[in-house]
BAPA-993636 format. One line per field, with one value per atom (N, C-alpha, C, CB): x, y, z; atom name. Coordinates in steps of 0.05 Angstrom, whole numbers, plus 5000, padded with zeros to 4 digits. Glycine has a CB too. Layout:
N
xx	c(X_...)
yy	c(Y_...)
zz	c(Z_...)
atom	c(CA_...)
// end
This chain:
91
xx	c(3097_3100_3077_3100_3079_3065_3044_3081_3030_2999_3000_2975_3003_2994_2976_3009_2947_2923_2913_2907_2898_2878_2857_2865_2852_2815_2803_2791_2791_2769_2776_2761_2792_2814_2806_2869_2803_2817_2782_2838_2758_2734_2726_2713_2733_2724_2740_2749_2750_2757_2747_2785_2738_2718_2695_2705_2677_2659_2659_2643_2676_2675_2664_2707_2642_2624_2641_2589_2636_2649_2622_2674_2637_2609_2596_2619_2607_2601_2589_2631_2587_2570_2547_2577_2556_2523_2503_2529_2518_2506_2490_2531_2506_2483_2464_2492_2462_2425_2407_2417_2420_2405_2370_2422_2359_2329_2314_2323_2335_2323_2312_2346_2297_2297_2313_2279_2322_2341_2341_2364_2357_2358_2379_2354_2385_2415_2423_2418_2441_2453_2482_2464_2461_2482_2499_2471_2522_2550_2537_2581_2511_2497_2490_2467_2475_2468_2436_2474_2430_2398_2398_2392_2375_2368_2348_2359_2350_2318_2316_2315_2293_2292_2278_2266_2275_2257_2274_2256_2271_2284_2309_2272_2338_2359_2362_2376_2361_2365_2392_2342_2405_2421_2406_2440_2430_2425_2438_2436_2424_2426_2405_2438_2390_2374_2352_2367_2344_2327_2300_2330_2283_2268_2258_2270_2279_2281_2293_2295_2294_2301_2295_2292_2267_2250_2261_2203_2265_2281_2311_2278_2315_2354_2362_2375_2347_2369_2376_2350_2351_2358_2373_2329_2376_2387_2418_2370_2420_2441_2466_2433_2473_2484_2499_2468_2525_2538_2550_2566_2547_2546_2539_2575_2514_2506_2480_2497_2465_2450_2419_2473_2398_2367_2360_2343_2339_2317_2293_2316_2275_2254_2220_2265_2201_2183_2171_2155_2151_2139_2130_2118_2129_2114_2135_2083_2163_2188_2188_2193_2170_2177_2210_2151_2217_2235_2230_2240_2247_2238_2266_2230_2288_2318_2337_2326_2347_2368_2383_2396_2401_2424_2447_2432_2462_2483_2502_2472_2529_2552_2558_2575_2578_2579_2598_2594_2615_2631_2608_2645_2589_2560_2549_2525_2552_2537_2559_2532_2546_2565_2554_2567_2533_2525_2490_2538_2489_2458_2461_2444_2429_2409_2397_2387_2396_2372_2346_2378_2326_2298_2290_2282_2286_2268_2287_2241)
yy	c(8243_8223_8226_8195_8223_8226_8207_8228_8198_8186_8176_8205_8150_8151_8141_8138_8149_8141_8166_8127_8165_8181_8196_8165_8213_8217_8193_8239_8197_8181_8139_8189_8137_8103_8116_8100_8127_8129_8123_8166_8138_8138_8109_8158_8097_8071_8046_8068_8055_8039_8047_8041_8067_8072_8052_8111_8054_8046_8023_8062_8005_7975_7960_7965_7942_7930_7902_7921_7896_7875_7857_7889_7834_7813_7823_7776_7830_7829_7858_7824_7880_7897_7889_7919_7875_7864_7850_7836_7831_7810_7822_7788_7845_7859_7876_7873_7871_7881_7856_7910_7837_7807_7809_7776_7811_7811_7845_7792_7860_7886_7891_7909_7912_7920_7946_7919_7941_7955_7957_7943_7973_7976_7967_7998_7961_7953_7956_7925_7961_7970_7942_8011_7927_7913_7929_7893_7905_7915_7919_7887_7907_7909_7938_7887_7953_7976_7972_7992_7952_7941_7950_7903_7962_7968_7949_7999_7943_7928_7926_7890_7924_7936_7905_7973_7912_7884_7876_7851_7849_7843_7833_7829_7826_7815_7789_7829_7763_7746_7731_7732_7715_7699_7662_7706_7654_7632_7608_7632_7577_7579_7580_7594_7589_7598_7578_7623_7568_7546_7556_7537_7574_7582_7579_7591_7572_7561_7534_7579_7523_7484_7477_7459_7478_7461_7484_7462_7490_7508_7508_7533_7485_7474_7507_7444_7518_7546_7559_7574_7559_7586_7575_7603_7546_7538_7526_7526_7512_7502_7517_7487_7531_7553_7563_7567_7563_7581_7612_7562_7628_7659_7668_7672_7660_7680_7692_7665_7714_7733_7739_7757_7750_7753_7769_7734_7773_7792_7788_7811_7783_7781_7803_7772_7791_7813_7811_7804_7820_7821_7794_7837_7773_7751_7731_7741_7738_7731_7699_7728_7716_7704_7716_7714_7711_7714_7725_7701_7748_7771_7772_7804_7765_7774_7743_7784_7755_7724_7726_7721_7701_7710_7724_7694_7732_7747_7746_7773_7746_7748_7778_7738_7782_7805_7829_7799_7814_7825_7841_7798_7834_7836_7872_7798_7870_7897_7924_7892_7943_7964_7988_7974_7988_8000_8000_8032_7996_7998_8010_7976_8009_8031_8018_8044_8029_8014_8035_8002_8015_8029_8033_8026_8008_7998_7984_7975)
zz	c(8159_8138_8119_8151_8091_8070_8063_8051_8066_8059_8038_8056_8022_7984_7986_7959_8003_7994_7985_8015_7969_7962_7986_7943_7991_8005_8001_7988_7972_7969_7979_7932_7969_7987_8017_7980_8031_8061_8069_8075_8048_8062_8059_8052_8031_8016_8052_7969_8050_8083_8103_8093_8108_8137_8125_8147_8108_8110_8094_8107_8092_8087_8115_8077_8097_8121_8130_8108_8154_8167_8184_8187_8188_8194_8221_8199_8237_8269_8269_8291_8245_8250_8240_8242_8225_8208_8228_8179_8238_8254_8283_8260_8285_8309_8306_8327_8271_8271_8261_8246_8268_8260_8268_8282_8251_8255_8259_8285_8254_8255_8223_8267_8217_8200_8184_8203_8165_8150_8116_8160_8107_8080_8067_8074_8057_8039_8010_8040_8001_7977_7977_7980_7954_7940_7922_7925_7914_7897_7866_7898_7863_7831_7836_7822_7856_7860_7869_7835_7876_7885_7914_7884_7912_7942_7939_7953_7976_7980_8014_7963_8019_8050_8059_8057_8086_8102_8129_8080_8144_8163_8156_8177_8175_8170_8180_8178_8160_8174_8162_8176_8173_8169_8164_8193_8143_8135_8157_8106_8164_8186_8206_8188_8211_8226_8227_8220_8247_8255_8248_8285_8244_8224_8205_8219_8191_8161_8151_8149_8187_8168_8150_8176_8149_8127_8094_8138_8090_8070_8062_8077_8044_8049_8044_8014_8017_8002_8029_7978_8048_8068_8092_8081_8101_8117_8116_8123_8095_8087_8075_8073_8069_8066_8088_8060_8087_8114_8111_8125_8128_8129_8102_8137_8099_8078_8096_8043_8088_8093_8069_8095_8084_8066_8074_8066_8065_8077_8079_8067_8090_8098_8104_8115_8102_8099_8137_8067_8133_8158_8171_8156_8147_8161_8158_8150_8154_8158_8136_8194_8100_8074_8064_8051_8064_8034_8025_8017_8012_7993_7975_8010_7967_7971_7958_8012_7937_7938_7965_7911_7964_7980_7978_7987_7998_7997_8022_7992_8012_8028_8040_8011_8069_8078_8051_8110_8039_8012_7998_7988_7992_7968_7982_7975_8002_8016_8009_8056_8001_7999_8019_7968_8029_8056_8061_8056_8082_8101_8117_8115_8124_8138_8158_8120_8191_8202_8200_8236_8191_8203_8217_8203_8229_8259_8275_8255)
atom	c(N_CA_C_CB_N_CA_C_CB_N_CA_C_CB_N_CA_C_CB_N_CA_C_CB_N_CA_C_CB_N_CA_C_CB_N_CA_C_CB_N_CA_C_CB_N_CA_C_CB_N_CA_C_CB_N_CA_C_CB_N_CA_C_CB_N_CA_C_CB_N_CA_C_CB_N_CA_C_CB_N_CA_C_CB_N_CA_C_CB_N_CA_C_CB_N_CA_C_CB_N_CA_C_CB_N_CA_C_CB_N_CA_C_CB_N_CA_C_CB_N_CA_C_CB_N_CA_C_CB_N_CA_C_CB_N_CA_C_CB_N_CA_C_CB_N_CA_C_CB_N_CA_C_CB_N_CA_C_CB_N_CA_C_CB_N_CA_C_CB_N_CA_C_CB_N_CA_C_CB_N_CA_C_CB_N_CA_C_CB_N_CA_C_CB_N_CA_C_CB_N_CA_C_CB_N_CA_C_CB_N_CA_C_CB_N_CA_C_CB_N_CA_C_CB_N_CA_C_CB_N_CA_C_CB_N_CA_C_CB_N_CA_C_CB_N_CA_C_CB_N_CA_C_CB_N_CA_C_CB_N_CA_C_CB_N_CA_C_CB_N_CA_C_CB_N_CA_C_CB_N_CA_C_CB_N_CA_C_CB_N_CA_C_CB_N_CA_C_CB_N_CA_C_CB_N_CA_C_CB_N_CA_C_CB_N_CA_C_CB_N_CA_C_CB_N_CA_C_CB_N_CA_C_CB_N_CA_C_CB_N_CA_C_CB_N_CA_C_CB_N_CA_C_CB_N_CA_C_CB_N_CA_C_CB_N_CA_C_CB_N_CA_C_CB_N_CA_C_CB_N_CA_C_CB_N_CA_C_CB_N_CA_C_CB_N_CA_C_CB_N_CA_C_CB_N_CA_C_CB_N_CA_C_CB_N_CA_C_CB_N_CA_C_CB_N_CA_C_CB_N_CA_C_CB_N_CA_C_CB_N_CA_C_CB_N_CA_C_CB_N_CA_C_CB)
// end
């Protein structure tokens, strides 16, 4: 049977990101490539996170995603799992 995807369609679907890969590097460090073309590196946290009560932007918010530095500031607007076009772990 004949295929009407393209190659390039068949790869653009392997590597579409999904939540539950994301979510099991929650607090690792990694790199990421937004859909603007921004890279930016640091820890993975989710919004949510009891961490950041005292902070409505970072808490109030449901399944969105940040990034964080070493002393676990904010570095990163937010962003949805759609927004990522692929990451890296570091650490």
């Amino acid at each position: 049977m004949l295929s009407m995807h393209t190659p390039k369609e068949k790869q653009y679907r392997r590597s579409r990101m999904n939540r539950k890969a994301l979510e099991e590097n929650l607090g690792r460090k990694i790199k990421v490539r937004l859909f603007d073309g921004a890279e930016h590196e640091g820890y993975l946290r989710k919004s949510g996170d009891e961490r950041y009560r005292n902070d409505p932007s970072l808490y109030l918010p449901k399944n969105y995603y940040f990034l964080t530095d070493d002393y676990g500031v904010c570095k990163t607007c937010l962003f949805r799992v759609s927004h990522i076009q692929n990451y890296k772990i570091l650490a």
